[in-house]
C-alpha positions as CSV (number, residue, x, y, z in Angstrom):
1,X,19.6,-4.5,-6.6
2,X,19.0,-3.6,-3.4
3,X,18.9,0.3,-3.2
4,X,19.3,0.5,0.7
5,X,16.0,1.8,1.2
6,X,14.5,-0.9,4.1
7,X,13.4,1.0,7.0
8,X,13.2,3.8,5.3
9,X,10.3,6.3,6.2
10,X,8.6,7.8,2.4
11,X,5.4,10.1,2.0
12,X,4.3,9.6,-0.8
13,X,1.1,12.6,-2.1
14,X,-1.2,11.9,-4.3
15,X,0.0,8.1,-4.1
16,X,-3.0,5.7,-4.5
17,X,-3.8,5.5,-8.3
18,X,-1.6,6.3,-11.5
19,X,1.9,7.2,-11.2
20,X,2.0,7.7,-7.1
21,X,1.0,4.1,-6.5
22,X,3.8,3.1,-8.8
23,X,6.1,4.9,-6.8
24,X,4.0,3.5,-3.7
25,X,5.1,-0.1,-4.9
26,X,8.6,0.3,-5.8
27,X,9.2,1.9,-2.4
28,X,7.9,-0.8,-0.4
29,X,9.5,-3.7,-2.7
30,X,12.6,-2.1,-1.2
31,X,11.1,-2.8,2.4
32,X,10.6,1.2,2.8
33,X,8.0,2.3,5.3
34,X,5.3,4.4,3.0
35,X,2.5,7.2,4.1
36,X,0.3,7.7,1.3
37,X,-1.4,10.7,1.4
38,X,-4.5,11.0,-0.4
39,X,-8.0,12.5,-0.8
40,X,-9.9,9.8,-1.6
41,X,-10.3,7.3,1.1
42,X,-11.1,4.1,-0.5
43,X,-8.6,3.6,-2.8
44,X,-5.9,4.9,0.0
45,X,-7.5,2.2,2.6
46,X,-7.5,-0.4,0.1
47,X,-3.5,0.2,-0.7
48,X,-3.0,0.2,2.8
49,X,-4.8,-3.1,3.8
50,X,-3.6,-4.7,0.7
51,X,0.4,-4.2,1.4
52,X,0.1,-4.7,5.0
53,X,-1.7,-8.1,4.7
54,X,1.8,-8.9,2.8
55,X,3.4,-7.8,5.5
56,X,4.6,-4.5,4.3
57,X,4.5,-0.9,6.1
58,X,1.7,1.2,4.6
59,X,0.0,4.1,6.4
60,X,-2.8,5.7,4.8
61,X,-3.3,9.6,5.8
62,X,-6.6,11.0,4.1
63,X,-6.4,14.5,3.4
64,X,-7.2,17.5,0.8
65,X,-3.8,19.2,0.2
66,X,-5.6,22.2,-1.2
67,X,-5.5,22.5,2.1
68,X,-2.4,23.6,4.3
69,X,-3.8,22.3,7.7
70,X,-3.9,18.7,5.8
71,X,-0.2,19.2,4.6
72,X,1.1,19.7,8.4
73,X,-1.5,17.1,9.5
74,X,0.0,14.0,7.1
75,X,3.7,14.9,8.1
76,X,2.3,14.6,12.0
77,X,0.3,11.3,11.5
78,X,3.7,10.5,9.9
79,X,6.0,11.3,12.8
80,X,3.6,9.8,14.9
81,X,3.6,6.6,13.0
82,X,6.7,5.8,12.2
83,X,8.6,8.5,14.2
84,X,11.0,9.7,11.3
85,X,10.7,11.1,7.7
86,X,13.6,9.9,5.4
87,X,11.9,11.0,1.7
88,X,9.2,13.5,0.5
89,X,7.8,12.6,-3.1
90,X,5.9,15.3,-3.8
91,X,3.3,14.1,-6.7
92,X,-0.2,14.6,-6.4
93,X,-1.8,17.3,-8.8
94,X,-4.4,17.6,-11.4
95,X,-4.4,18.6,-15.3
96,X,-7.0,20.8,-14.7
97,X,-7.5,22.8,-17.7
98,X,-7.4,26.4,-16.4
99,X,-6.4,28.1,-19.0
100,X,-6.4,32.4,-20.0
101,X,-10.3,32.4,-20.3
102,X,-10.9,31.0,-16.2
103,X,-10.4,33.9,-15.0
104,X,-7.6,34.9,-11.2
105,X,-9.4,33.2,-9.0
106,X,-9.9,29.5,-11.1
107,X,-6.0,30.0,-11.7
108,X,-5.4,31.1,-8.0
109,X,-7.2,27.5,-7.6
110,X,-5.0,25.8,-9.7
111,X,-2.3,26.9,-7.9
112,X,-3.6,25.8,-5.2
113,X,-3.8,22.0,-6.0
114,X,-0.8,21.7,-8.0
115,X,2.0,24.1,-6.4
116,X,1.4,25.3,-3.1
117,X,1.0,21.7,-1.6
118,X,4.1,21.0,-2.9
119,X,5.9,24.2,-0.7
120,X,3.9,23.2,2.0
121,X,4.5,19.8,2.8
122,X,8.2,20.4,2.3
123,X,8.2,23.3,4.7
124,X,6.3,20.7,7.5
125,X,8.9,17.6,6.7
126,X,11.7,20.0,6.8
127,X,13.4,19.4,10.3
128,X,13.1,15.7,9.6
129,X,14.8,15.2,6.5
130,X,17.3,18.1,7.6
131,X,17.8,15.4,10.8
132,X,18.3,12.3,8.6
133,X,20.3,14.2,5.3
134,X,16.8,12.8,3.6
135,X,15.9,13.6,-0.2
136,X,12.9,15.5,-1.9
137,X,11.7,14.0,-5.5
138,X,9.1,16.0,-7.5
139,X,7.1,15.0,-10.1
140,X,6.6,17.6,-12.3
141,X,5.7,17.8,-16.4
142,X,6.4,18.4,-19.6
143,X,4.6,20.6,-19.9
144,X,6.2,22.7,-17.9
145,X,8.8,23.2,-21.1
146,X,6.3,22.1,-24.0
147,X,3.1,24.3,-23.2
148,X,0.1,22.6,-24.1
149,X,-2.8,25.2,-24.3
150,X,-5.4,25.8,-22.3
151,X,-3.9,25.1,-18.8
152,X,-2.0,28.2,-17.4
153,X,-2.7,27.3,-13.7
154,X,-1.4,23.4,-14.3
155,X,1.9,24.6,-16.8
156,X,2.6,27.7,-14.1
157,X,3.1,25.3,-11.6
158,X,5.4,22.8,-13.0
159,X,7.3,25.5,-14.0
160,X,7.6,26.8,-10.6
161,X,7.9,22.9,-9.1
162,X,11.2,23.0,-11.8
163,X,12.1,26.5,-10.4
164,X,11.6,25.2,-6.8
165,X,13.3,22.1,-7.1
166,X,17.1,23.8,-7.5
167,X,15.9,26.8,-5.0
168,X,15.8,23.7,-2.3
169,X,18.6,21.8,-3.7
170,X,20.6,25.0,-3.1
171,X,19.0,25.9,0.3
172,X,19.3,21.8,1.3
173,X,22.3,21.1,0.2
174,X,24.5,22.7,3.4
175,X,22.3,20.0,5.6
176,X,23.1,17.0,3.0
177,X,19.3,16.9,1.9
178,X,19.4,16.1,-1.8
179,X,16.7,17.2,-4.3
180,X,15.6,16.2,-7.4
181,X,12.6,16.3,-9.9
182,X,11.1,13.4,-12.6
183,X,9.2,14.8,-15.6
184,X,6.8,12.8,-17.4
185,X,5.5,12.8,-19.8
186,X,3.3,10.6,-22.2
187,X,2.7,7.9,-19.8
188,X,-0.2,5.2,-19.5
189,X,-2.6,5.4,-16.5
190,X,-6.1,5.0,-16.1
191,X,-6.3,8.4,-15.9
192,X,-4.9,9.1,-19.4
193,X,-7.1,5.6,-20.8
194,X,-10.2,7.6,-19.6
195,X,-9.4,10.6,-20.9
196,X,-8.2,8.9,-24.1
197,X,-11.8,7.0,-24.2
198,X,-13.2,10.7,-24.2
199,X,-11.9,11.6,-27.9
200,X,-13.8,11.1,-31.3
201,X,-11.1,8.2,-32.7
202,X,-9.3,7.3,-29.3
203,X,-7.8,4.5,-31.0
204,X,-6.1,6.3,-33.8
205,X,-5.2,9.4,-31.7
206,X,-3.2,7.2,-29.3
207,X,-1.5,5.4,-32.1
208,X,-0.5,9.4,-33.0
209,X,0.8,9.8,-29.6
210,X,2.9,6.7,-29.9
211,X,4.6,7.7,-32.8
212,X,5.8,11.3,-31.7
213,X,7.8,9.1,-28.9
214,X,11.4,8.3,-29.8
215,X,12.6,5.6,-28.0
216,X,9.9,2.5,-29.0
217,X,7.3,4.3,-30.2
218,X,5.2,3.7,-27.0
219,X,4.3,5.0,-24.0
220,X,6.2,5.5,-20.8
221,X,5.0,3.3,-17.9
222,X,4.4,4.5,-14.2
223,X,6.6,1.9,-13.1
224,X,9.3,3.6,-15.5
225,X,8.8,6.7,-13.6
226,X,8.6,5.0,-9.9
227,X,11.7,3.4,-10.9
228,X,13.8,6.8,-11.3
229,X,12.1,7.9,-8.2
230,X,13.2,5.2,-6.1
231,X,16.8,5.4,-7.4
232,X,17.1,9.0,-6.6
233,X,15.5,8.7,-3.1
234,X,18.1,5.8,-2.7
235,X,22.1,5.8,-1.4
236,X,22.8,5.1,-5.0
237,X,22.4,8.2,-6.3
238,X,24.1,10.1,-3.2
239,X,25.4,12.4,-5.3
240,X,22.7,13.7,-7.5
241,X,20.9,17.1,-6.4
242,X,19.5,19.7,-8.2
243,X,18.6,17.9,-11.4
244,X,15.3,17.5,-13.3
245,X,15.8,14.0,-15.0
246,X,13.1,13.4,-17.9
247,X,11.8,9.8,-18.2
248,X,10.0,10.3,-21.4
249,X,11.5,8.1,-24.2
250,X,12.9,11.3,-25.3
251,X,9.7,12.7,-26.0
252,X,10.3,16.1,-25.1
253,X,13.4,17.3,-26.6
254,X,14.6,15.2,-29.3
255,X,13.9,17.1,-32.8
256,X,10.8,15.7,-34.5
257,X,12.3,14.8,-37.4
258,X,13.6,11.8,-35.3
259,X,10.0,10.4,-35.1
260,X,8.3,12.3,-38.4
261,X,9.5,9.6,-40.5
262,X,8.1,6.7,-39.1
């Protein structure tokens, strides 16, 4: 299906390993021009030399999004790039396990790499995607709903990226900007194999996982979650805004008794 994305100009944070280089591909097997913006260079330079060796548009833009100046410098390396911004997916973040016992300023941190970049890079992109009627797409997380102990800073801010996420959508939607969030959450990355690997049994602990997840007993795939982010970025969803869409397998809100008895 094409999703009349070619041409398209995407930033893409956080978008060089796990679930933002899924969303990295999808985007640019629909022919879109993608920014990654990333703090660690090598595997941002290695996206970028891979793609464009096939022929594709990737632009890698190191930067630290802890830290504003890097926010308004990746939306100006975009502009001056590719001269337009048609999508923000706002992704990058860290389960960082900040929880009541860190103390203000380690949750002030937290904030920090998993909210206020989020604010940020939006407020920079702003005038562009107001220009082209362009679309936001959050990633956010279950855990926002769920809880999961011991990470205040991470759950406080997917909370606020769900609160945020109809604030713009309300704000946007006068200037045809459309936006939307994705909420994972069990998915397979190399992040979670690693930490996974960390655990006692990490075999049988992942089989536990799997079976608390409704829909095939398995876990959600980045692609799965690129996939959604694509479509709502794309002319096929042109009427979508406002919504926080849960590609989960039903993991978070379907009673437990749906998966106790397997």
């Amino acid at each position: 299906m094409d999703l009349g994305l070619r041409d398209k100009v995407v930033i893409v944070t956080g978008g060089s390993k796990g679930i933002g280089e899924g969303i990295v591909r999808s985007f640019l097997a629909e022919d879109a021009k993608v920014v990654i913006v990333n703090r660690s260079t090598a595997e941002g330079e290695h996206l970028e030399a891979e793609h464009t060796e096939q022929g594709k548009n990737c632009y890698f833009v190191q930067g630290d999004l802890t830290r504003v100046e890097a926010c308004r410098d990746a939306v100006e390396k975009t502009l001056e790039k590719y001269g337009r911004i048609d999508v923000l997916v706002n992704n990058a973040g860290v389960n960082d396990g900040v929880g009541l016992d860190a103390g203000t300023d380690a949750f002030l941190g937290s904030l920090q790499r998993n909210l206020v970049h989020y604010y940020a890079m939006a407020h920079y992109a702003i005038c562009e995607l107001k220009k082209n009627k362009g679309s936001i797409i959050n990633i956010t997380s279950k855990v926002a709903d769920t809880g999961q102990g011991n990470t205040s800073g991470y759950a406080a801010s997917k909370g606020g990226i769900n609160a945020l996420t109809r604030e713009w959508a309300v704000d946007l939607v006068e200037y045809g900007v459309r936006v939307n969030a994705v909420v994972p959450a069990e998915v397979w990355t190399p992040l979670y194999e690693k930490w996974i690997q960390t655990l006692d049994h990490p075999d049988e602990t992942l089989n536990q996982i799997r079976s608390l997840i409704p829909l095939e007993a398995r876990m959600t795939t980045k692609e799965e979650i690129a996939d959604m982010v694509v479509f709502l970025a794309s002319p096929r969803s042109s009427h979508t805004t406002g919504q926080i869409i849960y590609v989960d397998g039903g993991y978070t809100h379907f009673d437990r008794k749906c998966t106790s008895r397997r």
